[in-house]
Residue frames as qw, qx, qy, qz and C-alpha x, y, z in Angstrom:
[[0.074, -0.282, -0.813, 0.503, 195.32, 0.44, 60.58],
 [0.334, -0.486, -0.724, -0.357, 191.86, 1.03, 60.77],
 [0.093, -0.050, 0.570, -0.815, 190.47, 3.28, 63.53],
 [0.044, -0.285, -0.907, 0.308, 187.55, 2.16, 65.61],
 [0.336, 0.564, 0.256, -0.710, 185.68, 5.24, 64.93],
 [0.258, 0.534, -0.496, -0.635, 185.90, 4.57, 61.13],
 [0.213, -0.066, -0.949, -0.223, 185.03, 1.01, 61.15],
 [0.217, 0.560, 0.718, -0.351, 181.64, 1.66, 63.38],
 [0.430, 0.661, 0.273, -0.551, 180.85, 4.48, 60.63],
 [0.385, 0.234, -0.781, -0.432, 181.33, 1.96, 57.87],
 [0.877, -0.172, -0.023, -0.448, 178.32, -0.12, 60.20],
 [0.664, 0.235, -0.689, 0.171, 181.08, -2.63, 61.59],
 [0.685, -0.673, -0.247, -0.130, 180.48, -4.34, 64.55],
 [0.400, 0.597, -0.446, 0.534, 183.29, -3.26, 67.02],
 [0.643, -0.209, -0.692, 0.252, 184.48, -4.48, 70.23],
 [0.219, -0.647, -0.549, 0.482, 183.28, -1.32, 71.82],
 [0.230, 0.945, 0.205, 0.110, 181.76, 1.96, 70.90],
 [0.367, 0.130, -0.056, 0.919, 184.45, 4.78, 69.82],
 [0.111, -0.916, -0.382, -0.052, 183.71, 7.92, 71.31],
 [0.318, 0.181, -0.008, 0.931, 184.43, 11.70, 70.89],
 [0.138, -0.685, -0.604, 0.384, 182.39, 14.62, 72.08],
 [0.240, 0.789, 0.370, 0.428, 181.24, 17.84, 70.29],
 [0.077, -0.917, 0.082, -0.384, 182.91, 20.73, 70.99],
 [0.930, -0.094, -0.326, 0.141, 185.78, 19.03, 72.75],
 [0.547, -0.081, -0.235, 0.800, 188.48, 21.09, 72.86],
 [0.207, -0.782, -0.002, -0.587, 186.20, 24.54, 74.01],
 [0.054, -0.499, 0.439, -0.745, 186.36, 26.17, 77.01],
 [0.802, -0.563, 0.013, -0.199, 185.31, 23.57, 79.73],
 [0.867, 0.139, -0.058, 0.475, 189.03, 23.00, 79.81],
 [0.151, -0.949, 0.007, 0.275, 190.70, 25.57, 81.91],
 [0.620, -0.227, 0.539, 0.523, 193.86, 24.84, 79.51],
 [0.199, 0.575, 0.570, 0.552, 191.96, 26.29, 76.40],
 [0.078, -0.990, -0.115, -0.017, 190.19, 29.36, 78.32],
 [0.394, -0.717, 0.356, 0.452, 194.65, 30.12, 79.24],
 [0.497, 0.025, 0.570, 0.654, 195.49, 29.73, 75.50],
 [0.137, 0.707, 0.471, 0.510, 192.59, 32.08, 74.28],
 [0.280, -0.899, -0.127, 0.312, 193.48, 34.80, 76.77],
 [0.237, -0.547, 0.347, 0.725, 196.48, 35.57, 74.64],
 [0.003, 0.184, 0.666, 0.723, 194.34, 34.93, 70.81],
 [0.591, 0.375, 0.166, -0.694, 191.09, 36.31, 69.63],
 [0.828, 0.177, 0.492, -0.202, 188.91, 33.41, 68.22],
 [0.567, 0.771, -0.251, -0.141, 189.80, 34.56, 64.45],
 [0.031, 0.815, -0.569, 0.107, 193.41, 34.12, 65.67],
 [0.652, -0.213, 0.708, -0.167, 193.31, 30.67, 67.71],
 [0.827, 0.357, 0.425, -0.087, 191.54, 28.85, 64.58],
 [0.751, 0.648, 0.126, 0.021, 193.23, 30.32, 62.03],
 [0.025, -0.707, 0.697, -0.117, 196.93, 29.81, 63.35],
 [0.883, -0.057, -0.408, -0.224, 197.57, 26.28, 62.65],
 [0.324, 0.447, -0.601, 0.578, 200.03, 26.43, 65.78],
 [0.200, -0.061, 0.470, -0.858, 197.76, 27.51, 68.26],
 [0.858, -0.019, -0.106, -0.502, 194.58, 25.48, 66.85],
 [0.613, 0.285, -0.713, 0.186, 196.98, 22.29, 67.15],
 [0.184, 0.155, -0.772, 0.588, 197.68, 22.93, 70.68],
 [0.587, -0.070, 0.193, -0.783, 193.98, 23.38, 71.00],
 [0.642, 0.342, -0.606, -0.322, 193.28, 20.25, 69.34],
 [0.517, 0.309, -0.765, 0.228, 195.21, 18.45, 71.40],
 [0.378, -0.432, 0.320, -0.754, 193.62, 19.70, 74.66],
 [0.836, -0.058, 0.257, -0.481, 191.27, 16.72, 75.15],
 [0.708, 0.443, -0.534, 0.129, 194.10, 14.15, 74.06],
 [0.288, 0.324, -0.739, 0.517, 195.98, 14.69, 76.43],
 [0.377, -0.266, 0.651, -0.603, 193.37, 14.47, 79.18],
 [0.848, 0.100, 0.264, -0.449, 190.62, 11.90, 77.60],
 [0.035, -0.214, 0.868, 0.448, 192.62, 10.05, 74.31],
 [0.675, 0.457, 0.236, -0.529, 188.82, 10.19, 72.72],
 [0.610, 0.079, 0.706, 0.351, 188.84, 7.86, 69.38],
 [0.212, 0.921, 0.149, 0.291, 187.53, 11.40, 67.20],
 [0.512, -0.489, -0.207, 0.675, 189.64, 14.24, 67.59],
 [0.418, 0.760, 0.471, 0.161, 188.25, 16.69, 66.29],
 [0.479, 0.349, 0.023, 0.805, 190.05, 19.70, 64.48],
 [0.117, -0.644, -0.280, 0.702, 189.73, 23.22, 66.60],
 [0.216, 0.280, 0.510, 0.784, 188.04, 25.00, 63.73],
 [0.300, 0.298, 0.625, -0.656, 184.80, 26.56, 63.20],
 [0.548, 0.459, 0.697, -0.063, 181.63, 26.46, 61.15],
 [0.207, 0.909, 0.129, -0.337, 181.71, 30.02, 60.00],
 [0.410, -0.441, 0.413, 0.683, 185.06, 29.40, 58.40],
 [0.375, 0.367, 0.688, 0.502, 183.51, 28.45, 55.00],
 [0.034, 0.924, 0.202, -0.324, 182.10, 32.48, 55.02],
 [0.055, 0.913, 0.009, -0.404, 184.91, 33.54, 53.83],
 [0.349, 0.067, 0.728, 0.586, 185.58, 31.87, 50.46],
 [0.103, 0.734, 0.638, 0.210, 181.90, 33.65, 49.80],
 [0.281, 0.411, -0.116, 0.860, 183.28, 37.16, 50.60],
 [0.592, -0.781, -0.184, -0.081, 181.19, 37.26, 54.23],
 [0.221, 0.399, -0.610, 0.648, 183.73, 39.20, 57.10],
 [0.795, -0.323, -0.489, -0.160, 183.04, 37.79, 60.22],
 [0.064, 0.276, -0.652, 0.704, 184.21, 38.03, 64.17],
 [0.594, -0.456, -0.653, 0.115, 183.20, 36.69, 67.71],
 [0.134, -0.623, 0.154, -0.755, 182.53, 39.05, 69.81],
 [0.233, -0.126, -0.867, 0.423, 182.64, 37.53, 73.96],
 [0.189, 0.228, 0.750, -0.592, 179.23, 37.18, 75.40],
 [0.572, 0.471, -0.013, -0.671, 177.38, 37.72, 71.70],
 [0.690, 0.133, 0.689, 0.176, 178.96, 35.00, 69.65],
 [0.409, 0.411, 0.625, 0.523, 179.29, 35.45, 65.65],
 [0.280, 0.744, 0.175, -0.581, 178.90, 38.70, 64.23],
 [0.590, 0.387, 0.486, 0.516, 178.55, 38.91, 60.30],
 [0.122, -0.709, -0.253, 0.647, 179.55, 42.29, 59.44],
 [0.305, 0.273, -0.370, -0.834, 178.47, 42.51, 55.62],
 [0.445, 0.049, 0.849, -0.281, 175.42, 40.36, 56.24],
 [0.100, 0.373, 0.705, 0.595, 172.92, 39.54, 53.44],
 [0.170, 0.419, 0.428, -0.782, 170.38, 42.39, 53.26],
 [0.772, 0.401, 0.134, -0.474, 168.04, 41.53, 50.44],
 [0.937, 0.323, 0.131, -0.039, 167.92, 38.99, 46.96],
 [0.482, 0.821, -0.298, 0.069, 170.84, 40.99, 45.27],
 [0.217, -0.701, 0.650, -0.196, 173.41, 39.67, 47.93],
 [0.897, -0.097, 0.420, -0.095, 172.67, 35.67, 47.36],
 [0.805, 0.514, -0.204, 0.218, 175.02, 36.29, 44.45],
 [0.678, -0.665, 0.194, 0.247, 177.81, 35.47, 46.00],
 [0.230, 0.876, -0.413, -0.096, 181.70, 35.90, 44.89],
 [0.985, -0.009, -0.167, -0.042, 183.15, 32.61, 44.49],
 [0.064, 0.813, -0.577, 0.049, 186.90, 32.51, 46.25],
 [0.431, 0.265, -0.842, 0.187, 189.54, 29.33, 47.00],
 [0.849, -0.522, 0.032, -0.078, 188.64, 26.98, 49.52],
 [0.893, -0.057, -0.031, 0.446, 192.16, 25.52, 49.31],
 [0.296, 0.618, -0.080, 0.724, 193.96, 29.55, 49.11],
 [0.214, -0.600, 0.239, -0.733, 191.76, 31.50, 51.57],
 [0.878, -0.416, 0.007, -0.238, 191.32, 27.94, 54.13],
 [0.566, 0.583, -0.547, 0.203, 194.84, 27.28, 53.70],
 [0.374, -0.501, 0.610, -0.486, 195.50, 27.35, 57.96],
 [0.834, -0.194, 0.335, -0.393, 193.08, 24.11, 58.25],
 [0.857, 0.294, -0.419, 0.062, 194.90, 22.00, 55.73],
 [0.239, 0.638, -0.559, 0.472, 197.96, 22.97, 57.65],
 [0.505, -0.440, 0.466, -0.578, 196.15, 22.18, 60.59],
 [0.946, 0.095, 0.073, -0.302, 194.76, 18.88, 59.70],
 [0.822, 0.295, -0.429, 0.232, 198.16, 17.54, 58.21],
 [0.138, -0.384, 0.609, -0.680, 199.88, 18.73, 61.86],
 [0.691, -0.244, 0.415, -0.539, 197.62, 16.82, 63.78],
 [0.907, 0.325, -0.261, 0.062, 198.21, 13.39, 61.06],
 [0.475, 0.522, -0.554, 0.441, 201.84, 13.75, 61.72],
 [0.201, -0.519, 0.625, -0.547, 201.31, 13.82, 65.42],
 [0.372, -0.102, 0.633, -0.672, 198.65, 11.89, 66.08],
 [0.428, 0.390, -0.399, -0.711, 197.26, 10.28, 63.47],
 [0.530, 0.132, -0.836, -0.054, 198.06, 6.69, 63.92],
 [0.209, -0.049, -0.956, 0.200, 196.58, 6.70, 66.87],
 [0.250, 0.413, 0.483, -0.730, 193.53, 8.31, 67.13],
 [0.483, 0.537, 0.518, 0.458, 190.95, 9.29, 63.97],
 [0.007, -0.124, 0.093, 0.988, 191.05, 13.07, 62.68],
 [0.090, 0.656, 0.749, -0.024, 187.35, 14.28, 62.63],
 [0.271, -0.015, 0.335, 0.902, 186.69, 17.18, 60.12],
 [0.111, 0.690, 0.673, -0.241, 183.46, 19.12, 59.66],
 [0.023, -0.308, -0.184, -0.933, 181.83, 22.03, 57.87],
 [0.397, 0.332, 0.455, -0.725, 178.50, 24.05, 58.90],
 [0.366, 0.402, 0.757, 0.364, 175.70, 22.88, 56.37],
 [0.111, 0.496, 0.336, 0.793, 173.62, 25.72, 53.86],
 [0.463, -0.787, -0.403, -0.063, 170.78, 26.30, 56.26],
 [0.585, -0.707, -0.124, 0.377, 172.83, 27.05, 59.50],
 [0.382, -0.047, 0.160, 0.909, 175.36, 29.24, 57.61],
 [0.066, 0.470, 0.502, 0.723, 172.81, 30.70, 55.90],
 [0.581, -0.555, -0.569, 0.177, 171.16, 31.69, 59.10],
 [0.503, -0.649, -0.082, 0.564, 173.99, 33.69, 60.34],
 [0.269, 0.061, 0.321, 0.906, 174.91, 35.63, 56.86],
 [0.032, 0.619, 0.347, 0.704, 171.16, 36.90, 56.81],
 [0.483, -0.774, -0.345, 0.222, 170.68, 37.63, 60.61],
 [0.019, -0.837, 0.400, -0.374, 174.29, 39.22, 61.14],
 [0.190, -0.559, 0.450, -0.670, 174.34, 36.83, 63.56],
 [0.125, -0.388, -0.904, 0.129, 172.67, 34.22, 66.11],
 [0.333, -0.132, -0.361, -0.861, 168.93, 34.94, 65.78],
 [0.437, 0.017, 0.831, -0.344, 166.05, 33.57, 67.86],
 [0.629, 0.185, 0.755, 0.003, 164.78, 30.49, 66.29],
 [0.560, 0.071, 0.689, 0.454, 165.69, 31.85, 63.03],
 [0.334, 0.771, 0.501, -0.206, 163.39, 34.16, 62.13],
 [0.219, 0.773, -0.262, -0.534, 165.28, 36.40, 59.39],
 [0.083, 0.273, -0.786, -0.549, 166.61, 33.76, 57.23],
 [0.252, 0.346, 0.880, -0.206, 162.91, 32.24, 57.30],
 [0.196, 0.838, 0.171, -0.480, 161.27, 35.49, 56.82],
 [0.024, -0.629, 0.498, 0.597, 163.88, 35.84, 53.97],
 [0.184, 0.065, 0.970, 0.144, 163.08, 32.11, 52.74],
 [0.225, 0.670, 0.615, -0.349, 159.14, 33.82, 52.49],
 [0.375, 0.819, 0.147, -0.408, 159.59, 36.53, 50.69],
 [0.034, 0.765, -0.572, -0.292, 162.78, 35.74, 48.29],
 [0.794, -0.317, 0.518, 0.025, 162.66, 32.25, 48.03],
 [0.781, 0.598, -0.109, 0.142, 164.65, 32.20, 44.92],
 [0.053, 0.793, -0.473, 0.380, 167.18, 34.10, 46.31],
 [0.581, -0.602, 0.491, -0.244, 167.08, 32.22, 49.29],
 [0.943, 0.273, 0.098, 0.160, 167.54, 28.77, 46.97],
 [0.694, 0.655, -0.139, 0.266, 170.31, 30.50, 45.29],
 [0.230, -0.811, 0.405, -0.354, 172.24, 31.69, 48.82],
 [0.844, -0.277, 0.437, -0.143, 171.77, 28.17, 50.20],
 [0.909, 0.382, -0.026, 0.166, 173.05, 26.53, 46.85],
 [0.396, 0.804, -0.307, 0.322, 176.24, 29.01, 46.91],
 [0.571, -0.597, 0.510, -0.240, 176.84, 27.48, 50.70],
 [0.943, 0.009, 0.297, -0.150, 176.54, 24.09, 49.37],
 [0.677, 0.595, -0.339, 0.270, 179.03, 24.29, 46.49],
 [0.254, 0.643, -0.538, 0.482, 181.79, 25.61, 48.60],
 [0.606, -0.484, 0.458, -0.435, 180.92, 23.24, 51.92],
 [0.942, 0.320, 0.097, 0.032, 180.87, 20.09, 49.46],
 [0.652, 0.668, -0.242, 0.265, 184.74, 21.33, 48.59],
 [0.003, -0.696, 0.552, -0.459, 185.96, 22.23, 51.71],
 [0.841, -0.308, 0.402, -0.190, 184.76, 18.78, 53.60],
 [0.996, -0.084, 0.021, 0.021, 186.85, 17.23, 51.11],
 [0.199, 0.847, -0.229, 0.436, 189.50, 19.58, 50.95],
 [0.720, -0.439, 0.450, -0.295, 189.84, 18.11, 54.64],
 [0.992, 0.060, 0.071, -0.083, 189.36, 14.48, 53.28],
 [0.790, 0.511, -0.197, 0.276, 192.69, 15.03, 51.37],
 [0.228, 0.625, -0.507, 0.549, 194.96, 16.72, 54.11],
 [0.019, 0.272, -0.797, 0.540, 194.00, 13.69, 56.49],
 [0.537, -0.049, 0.422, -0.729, 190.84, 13.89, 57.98],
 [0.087, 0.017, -0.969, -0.229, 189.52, 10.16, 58.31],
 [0.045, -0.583, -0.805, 0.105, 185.84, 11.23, 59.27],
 [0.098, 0.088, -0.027, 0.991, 184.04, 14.53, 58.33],
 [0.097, 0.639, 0.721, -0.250, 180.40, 15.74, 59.91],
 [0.011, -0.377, -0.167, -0.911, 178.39, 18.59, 58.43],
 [0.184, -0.399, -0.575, 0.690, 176.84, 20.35, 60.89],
 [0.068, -0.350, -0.484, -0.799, 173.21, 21.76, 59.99],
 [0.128, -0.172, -0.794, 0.569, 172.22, 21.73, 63.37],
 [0.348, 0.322, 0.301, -0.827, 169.72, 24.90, 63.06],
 [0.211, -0.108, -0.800, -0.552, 167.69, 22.74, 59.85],
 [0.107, -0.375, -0.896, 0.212, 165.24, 21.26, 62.26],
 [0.184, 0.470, 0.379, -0.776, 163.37, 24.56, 63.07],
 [0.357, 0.135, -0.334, -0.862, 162.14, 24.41, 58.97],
 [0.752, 0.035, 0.195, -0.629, 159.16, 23.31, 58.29],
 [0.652, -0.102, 0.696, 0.285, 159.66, 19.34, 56.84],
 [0.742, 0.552, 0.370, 0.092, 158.26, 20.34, 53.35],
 [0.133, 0.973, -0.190, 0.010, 160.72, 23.33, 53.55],
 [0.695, -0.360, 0.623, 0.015, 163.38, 20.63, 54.44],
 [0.674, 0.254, 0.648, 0.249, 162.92, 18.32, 51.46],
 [0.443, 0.891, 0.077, 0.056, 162.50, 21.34, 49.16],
 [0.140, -0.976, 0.090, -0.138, 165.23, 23.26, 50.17],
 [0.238, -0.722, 0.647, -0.059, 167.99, 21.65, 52.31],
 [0.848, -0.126, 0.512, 0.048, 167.58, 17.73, 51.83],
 [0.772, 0.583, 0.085, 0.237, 168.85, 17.87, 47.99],
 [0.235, 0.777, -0.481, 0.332, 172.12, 20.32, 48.91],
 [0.637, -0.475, 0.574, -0.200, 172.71, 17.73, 51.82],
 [0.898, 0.333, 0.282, 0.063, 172.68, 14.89, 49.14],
 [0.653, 0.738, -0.056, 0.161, 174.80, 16.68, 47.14],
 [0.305, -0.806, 0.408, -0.301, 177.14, 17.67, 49.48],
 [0.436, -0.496, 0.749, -0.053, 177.92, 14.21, 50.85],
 [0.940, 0.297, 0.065, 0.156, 177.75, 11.81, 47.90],
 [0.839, 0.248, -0.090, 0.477, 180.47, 9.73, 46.83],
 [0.258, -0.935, 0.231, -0.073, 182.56, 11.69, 49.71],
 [0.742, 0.264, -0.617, -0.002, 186.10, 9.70, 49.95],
 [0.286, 0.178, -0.864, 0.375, 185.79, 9.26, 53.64],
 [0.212, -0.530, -0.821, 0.017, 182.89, 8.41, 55.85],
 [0.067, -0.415, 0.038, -0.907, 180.57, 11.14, 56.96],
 [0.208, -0.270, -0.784, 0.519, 178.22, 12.59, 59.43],
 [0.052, -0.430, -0.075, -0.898, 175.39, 14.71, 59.40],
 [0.202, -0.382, -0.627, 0.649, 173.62, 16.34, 62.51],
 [0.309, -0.588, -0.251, -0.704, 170.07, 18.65, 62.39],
 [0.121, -0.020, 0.499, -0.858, 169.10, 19.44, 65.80],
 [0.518, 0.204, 0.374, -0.742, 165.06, 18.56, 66.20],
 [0.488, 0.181, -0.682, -0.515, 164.66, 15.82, 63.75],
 [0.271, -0.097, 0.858, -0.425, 162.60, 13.50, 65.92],
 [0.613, 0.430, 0.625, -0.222, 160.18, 11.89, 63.97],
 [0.657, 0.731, -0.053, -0.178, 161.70, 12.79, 60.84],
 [0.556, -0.414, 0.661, 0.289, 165.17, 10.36, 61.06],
 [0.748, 0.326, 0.563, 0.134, 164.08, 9.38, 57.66],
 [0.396, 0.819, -0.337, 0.244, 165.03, 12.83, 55.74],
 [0.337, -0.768, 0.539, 0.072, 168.53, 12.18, 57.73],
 [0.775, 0.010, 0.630, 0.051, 168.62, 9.05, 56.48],
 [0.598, 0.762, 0.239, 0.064, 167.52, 10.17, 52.88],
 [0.316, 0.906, -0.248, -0.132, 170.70, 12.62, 52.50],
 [0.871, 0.409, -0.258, 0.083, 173.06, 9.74, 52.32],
 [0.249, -0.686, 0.614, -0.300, 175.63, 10.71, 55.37],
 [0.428, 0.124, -0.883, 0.145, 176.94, 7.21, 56.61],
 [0.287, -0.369, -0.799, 0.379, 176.03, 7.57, 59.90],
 [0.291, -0.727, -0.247, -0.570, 172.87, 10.07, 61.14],
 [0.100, 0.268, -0.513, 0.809, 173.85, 12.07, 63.98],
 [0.440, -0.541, -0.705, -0.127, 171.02, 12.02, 67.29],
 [0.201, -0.571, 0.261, -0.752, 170.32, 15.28, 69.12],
 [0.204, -0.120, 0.700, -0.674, 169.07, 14.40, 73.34],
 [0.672, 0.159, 0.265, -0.673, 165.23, 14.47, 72.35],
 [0.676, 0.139, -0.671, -0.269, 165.79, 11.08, 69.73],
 [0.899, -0.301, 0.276, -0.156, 165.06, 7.78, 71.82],
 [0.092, -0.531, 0.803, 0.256, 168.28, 5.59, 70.81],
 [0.343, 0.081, 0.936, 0.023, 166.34, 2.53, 70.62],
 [0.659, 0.642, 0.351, -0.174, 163.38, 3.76, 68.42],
 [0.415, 0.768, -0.356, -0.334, 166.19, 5.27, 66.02],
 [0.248, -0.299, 0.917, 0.094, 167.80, 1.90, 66.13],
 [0.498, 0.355, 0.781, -0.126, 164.75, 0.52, 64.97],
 [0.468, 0.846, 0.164, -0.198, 163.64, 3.11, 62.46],
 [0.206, 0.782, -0.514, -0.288, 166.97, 3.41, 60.82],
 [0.981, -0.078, 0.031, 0.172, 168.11, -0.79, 60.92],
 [0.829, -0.012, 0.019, 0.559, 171.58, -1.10, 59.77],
 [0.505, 0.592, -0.088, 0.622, 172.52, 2.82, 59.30],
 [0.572, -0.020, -0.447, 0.688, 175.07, 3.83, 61.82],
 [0.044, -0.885, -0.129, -0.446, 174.18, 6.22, 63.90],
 [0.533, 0.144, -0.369, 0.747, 175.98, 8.84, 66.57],
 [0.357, -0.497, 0.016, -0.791, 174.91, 10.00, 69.89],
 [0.211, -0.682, -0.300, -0.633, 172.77, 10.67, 71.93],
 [0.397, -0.532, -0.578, 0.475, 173.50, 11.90, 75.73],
 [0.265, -0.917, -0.259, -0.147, 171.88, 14.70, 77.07],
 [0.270, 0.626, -0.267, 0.681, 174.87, 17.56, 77.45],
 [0.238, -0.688, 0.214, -0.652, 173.52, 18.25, 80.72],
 [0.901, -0.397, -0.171, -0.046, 173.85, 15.01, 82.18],
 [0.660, 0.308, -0.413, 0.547, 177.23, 15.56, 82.31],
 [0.319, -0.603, 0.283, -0.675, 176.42, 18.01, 85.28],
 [0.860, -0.419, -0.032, -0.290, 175.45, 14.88, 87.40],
 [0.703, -0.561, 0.434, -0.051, 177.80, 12.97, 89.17],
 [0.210, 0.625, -0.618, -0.428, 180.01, 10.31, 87.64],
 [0.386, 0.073, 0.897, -0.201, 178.44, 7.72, 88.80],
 [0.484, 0.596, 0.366, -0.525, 175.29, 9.34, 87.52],
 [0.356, 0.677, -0.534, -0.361, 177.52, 9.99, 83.71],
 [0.084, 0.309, -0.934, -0.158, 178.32, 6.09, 83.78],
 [0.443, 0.399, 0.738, -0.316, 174.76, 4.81, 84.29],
 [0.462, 0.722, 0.107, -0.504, 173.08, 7.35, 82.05],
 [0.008, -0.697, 0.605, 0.384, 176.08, 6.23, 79.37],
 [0.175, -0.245, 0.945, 0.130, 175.82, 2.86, 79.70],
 [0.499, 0.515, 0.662, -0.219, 172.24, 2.70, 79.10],
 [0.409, 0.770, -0.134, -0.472, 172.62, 4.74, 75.62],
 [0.001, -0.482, 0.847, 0.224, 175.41, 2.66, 74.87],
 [0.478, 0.129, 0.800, -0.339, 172.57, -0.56, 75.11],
 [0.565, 0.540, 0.490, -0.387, 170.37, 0.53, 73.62],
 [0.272, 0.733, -0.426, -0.455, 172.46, 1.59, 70.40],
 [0.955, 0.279, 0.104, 0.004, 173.35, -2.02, 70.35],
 [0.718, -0.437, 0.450, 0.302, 176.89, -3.41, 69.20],
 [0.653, 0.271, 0.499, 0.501, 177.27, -2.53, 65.62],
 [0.050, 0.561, 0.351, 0.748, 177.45, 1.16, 64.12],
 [0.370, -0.913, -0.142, -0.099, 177.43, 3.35, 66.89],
 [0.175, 0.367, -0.244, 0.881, 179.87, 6.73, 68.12],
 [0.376, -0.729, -0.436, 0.370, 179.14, 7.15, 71.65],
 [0.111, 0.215, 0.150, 0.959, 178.60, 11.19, 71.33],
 [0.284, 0.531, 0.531, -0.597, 176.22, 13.69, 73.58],
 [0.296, 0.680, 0.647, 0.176, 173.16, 14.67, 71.67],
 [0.073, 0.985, -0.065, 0.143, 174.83, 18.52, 71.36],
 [0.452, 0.344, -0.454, 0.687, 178.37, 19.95, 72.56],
 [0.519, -0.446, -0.566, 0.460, 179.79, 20.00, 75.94],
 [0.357, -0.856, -0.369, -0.049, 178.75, 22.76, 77.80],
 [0.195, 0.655, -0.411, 0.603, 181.61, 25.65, 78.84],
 [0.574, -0.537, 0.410, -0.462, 181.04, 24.80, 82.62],
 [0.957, -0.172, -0.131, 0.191, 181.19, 20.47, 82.34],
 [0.537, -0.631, 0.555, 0.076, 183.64, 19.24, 85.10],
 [0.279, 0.491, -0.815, -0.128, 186.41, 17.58, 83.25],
 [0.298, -0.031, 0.908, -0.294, 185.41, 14.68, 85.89],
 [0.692, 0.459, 0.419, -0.368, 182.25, 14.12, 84.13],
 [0.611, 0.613, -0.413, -0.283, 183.50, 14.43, 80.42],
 [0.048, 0.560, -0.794, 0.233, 186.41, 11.60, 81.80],
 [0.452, -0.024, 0.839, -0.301, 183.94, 9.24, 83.17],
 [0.747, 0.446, 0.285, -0.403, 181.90, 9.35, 79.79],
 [0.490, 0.520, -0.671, -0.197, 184.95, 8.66, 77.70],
 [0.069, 0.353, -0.933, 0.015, 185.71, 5.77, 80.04],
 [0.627, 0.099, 0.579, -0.511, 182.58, 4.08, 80.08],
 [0.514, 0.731, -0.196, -0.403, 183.12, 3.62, 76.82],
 [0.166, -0.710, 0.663, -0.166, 186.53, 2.38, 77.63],
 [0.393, -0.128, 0.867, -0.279, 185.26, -0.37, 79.63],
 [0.909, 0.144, 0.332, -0.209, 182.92, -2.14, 77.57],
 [0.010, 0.456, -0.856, -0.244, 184.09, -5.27, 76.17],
 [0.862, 0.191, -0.059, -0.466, 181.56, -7.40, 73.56]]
């Protein structure tokens, strides 16, 4: 069998959009905030027991055609010898961050040794669930890692691994490449223990400049997702008027932050698939309000190649009732 979410990002028309939602199983789910009171983040993800039962979280209430693994981006840090913890109400802390050229050599370790948990995870979630749902796998892309090894951290709008990108930019080439190698292994590292769709997630790209874009990140994106062996995804945050580098790195289907129109990227992309694009925050509105606002995205995307998917992850606060009324709107159409 063939899941629905796999045949729209192979550009098949399907008898209604599949849809999953970024950040699915987090912590608008009071079932997930009572499973991480007894793990620290590290712990949750990297027990394949306890990521599983995360996992599942948004099964059991939505049965979403994606389901995406409980993982994170940062995992791929620490094949590159980065140490790493969430701290609550700071997010990400890198705590041997990069602190000048000499540190873009990186140390090269196992994806398949020191990531061992996620196979585990990924074939657990096959065995359970597998046949009826797709497994959706992901990495962070160079950029947005790269981001958080030279900050320490989240950073506003980026400014140290920019500032680094200015004065170093060899270095900074050679940091970004050492992301790519080992993000290109671990997405298929995935591929093989299951996962029937994998996105890379380069969300923070958008903030470079476009020539810094095409220099820089659009060739490790290429490289990265050629000749993957299962469909992909890739997502930049702020690419409006530049859908064409998304296009250009070869992803099947081109993710759509909130701020894309659906219908000009329908036009400006023709036949490649694309995923998205509600506005996170609509989910705050009623459900009535979530099944209008839905159905009109869902239109305009058209009937062939399209993953109903907000234009970011849900929010820690969405009402379950909202997330619930955008899976079934989904649901209900019938071409």
């Amino acid at each position: 069998m063939t899941h629905l979410l796999v045949r729209a990002a192979r550009g098949e028309r399907t008898e209604r959009p599949p849809v999953w939602l970024m950040r699915q199983a987090g912590r608008h789910i009071p079932e997930y905030r009572e499973i991480r009171s007894e793990y620290s983040f590290r712990e949750a993800i990297e027990t394949p027991e306890v990521a599983k039962r995360i996992t599942l979280l948004p099964w059991d209430l939505y049965e979403p055609d994606g389901l995406v693994m409980f993982s994170d981006i940062l995992t791929v840090l620490e094949p590159l010898g980065f140490d790493y913890h969430v701290e609550s109400g700071v997010g990400p802390v890198v705590e041997n961050p990069v602190e000048g050229p000499g540190d873009a050599e990186r140390p090269r370790g196992s994806v398949e040794t020191d990531l061992d948990f996620v196979g585990s995870l990924l074939d657990e979630l096959v065995a359970d669930v597998g046949d009826e749902t797709a497994i959706v796998g992901f990495a962070g892309g160079p950029f947005t890692l790269a981001s958080y090894a030279v900050a320490g951290g989240a950073s506003r709008n980026h400014g140290p691994v920019r500032r680094f990108r200015a004065r170093h930019p060899e270095a900074f080439r050679t940091l970004l490449a050492a992301f790519a190698d080992v993000v290109r292994e671990y997405l298929e590292y995935q591929a093989d223990h299951g996962a029937d769709v994998v996105q890379l997630f380069d969300t923070y790209a958008g903030v470079l400049s476009p020539a810094d874009y095409r220099e820089f990140v659009l060739p490790l994106h290429r490289e990265i997702l050629a000749d993957l062996s299962v469909p992909s995804i890739v997502f930049v945050r702020n690419m409006a008027g530049r859908l064409d580098s998304l296009e250009r790195t070869g992803a099947d289907v081109v993710g759509l932050d909130w701020t894309v129109d659906m219908a000009d990227a329908r036009a400006e992309l023709g036949d490649r698939p694309v995923q998205g694009n509600l506005d996170p925050q609509y989910l705050f509105g009623s459900p009535e309000f979530v099944r209008e606002r839905t159905g009109e995205v869902i239109d305009a995307a058209g009937p062939r190649g399209h993953i109903l998917n907000l234009g970011h992850g849900v929010h820690r606060d969405t009402p379950v009732e909202s997330v619930r009324a955008f899976v079934e709107t989904a649901k209900s159409i019938s071409r």
